[in-house]
N, C-alpha and C positions, 0 to 999 in steps of 0.2 A: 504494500500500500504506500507509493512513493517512495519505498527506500530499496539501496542499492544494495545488492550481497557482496557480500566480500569472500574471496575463493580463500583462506587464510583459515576463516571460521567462517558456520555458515549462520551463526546468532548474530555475528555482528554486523553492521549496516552501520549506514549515515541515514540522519534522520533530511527531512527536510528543512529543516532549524539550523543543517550543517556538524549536530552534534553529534559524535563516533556511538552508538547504542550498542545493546546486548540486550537483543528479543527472550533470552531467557533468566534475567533479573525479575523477580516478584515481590522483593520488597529491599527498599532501598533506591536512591538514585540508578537510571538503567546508564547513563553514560559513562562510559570504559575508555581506558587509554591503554596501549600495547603494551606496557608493562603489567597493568593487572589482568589484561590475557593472557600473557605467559603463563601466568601464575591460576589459571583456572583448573577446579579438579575436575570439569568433566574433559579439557583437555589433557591431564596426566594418565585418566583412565581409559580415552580413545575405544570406545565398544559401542557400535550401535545396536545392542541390547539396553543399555544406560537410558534409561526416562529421566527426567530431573529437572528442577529448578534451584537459582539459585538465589543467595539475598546477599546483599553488598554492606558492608559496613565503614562507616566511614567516619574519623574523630572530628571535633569539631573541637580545633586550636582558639587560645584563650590567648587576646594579644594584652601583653602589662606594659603599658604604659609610663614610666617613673617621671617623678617632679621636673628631672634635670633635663627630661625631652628623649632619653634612649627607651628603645620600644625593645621587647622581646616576644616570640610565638612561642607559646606552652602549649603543648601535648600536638605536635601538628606532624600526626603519623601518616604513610600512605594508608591510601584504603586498600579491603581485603575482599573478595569474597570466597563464598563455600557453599557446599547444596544446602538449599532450603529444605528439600527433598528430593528422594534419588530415590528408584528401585531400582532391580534387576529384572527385566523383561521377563527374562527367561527361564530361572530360579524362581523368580516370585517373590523375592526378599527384597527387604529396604536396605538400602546403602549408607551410610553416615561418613564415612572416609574412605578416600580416592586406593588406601592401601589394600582397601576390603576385596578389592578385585584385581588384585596385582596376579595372584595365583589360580586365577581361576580359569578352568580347561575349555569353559565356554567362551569365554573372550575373542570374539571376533573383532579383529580394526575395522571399521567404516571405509574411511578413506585416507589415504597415506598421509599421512602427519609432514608438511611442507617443513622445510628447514627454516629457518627466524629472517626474512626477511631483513638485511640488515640498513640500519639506517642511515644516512646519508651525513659524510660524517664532512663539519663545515672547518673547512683550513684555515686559520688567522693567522696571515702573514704577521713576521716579527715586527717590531717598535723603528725599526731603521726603515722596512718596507713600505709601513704607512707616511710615515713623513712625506717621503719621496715622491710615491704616487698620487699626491690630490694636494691641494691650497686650500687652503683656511681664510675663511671672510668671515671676520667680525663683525656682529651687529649690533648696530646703536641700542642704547636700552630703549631711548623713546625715541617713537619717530614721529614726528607731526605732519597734522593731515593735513596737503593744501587744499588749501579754500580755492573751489571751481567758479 
């Protein structure tokens, strides 16, 4: 319903809003960034036996403020998530952790688990580089408007 699949995962999408999602978030914010994809158990357990939902947790950082004007962030963890709920298809059992199905004979993989797409890594030229290649224009603090 407007949003794009992503061959990577197939929960994840862009929404129309532009925000990265995860169609199988149930409670919690569903927007996800590729670091908390990695870290998904239904991506550690790879079976498309696995039903599941998941729920995202996420802290809500306390900024302290002191007299003298420094600020600091308290508690300002990444978010996590985990199954909200998972079975197993095929068994007929509930899941709770991604290890529960490490050993198990019924484990089929879905679909080949893509290598980590790696990310685009941005070079900043040294301190002697920048100089050289661009001019610096100072601007006035004010600048007054002519009268037309």
């Amino acid at each position: 319903m407007g949003k794009l699949m992503n061959k990577i995962c197939a929960h994840r999408s862009v929404a129309r809003d532009g925000r990265i999602v995860c169609t199988k978030i149930a409670e919690g914010n569903n927007e996800v960034s590729p670091n908390l994809c990695r870290h998904c158990p239904a991506k550690q357990v790879s079976c498309d036996k696995l039903h599941f939902s998941l729920q995202k947790f996420s802290s809500s950082p306390i900024v302290v403020r002191y007299g003298n004007g420094h600020c600091e962030v308290w508690g300002d963890e990444p978010a996590r998530i985990s199954f909200l709920r998972a079975a197993c298809a095929a068994k007929i059992v509930p899941i709770s952790d991604p290890r529960q199905c490490a050993a198990c004979a019924l484990r089929t993989v879905g679909e080949p688990v893509l290598e980590e797409i790696p990310l685009p890594q941005v070079v900043r030229p040294a301190h002697h580089e920048v100089a050289r290649g661009g001019k610096v224009i100072a601007f006035p603090q004010r600048v007054a408007a002519a009268a037309s």
